[in-house]
C-alpha positions in Angstrom: 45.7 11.7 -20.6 46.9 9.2 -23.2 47.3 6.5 -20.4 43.7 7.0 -18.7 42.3 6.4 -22.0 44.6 3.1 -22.7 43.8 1.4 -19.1 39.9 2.3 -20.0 39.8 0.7 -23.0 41.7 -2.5 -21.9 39.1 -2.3 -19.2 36.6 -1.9 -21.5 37.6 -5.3 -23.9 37.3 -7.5 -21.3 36.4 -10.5 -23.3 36.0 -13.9 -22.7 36.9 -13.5 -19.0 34.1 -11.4 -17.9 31.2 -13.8 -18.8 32.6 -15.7 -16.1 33.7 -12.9 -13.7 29.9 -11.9 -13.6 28.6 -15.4 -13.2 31.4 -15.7 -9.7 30.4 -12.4 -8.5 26.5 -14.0 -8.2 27.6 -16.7 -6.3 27.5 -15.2 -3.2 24.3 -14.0 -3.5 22.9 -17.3 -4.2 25.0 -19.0 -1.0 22.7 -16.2 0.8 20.1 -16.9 -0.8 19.8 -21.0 -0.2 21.3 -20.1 3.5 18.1 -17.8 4.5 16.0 -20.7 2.5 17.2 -23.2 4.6 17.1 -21.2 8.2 14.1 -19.3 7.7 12.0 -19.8 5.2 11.3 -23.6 5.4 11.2 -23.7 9.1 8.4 -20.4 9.2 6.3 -23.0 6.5 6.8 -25.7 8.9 5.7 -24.2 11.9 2.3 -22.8 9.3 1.1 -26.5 8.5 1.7 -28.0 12.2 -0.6 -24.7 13.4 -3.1 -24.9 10.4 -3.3 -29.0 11.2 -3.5 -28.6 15.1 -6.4 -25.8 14.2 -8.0 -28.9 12.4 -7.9 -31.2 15.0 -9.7 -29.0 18.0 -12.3 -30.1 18.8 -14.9 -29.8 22.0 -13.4 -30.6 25.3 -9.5 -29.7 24.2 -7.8 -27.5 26.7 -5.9 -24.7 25.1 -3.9 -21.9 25.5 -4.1 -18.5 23.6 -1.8 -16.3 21.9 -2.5 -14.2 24.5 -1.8 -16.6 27.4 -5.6 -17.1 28.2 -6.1 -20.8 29.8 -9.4 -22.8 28.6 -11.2 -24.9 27.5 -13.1 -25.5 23.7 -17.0 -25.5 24.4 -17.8 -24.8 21.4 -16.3 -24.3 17.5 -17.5 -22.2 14.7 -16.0 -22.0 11.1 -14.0 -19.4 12.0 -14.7 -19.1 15.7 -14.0 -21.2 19.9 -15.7 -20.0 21.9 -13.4 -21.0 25.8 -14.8 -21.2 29.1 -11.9 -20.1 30.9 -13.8 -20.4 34.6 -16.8 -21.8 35.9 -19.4 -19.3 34.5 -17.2 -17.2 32.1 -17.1 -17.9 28.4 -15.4 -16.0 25.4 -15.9 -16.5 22.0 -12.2 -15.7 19.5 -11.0 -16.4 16.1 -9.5 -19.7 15.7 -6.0 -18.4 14.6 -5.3 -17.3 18.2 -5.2 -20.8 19.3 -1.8 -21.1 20.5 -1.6 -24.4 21.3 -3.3 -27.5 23.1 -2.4 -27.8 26.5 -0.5 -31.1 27.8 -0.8 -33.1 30.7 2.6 -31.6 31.7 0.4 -28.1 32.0 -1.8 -29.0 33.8 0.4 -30.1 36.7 2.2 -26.8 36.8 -1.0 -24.8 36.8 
């Protein structure tokens, strides 16, 4: 019994040294931290100002695609609306953030 008490109460004065252990045992939880930064974080905020700048630049005559895969082409744009004709006599009207992208020249030839 007499030893269990000694080895807790060298345990227990740790002293100078554990200031620094704690500090170390952080480390790797910053290294994750600065790692997910750098591989998810700042790419996902990328990707948001390219969208919210290509959502600034449609304009009437672009051809788009949707987030839903829908092919067509901006007749018209609200504030927070497009409406697409996506055949010769068929219009729909969607919110803006399902713009996917603007369709290339490289699109249209494989369409």
């Amino acid at each position: 019994m007499m030893l269990m008490e000694s080895v807790a109460w060298a345990q227990g004065m740790g002293g100078s040294g554990s200031g620094s252990g704690t500090i170390l045992s952080l480390v790797p939880f910053i290294l994750i931290f600065v790692i997910f930064y750098f591989m998810l974080i700042l790419p996902q905020q990328k990707k948001q100002k390219q969208q919210k700048a290509m959502m600034e630049s449609l304009k009437k005559g672009d051809k788009v695609i949707t987030s839903s895969g829908i092919w067509g082409t901006v007749t018209n744009l609200g504030k927070d609306t497009v409406t697409l004709q996506i055949s010769d006599n068929t219009k729909i009207k969607m919110q803006r953030e399902f713009i996917a992208r603007v369709r290339s020249d490289e699109d249209d030839k494989d369409a």
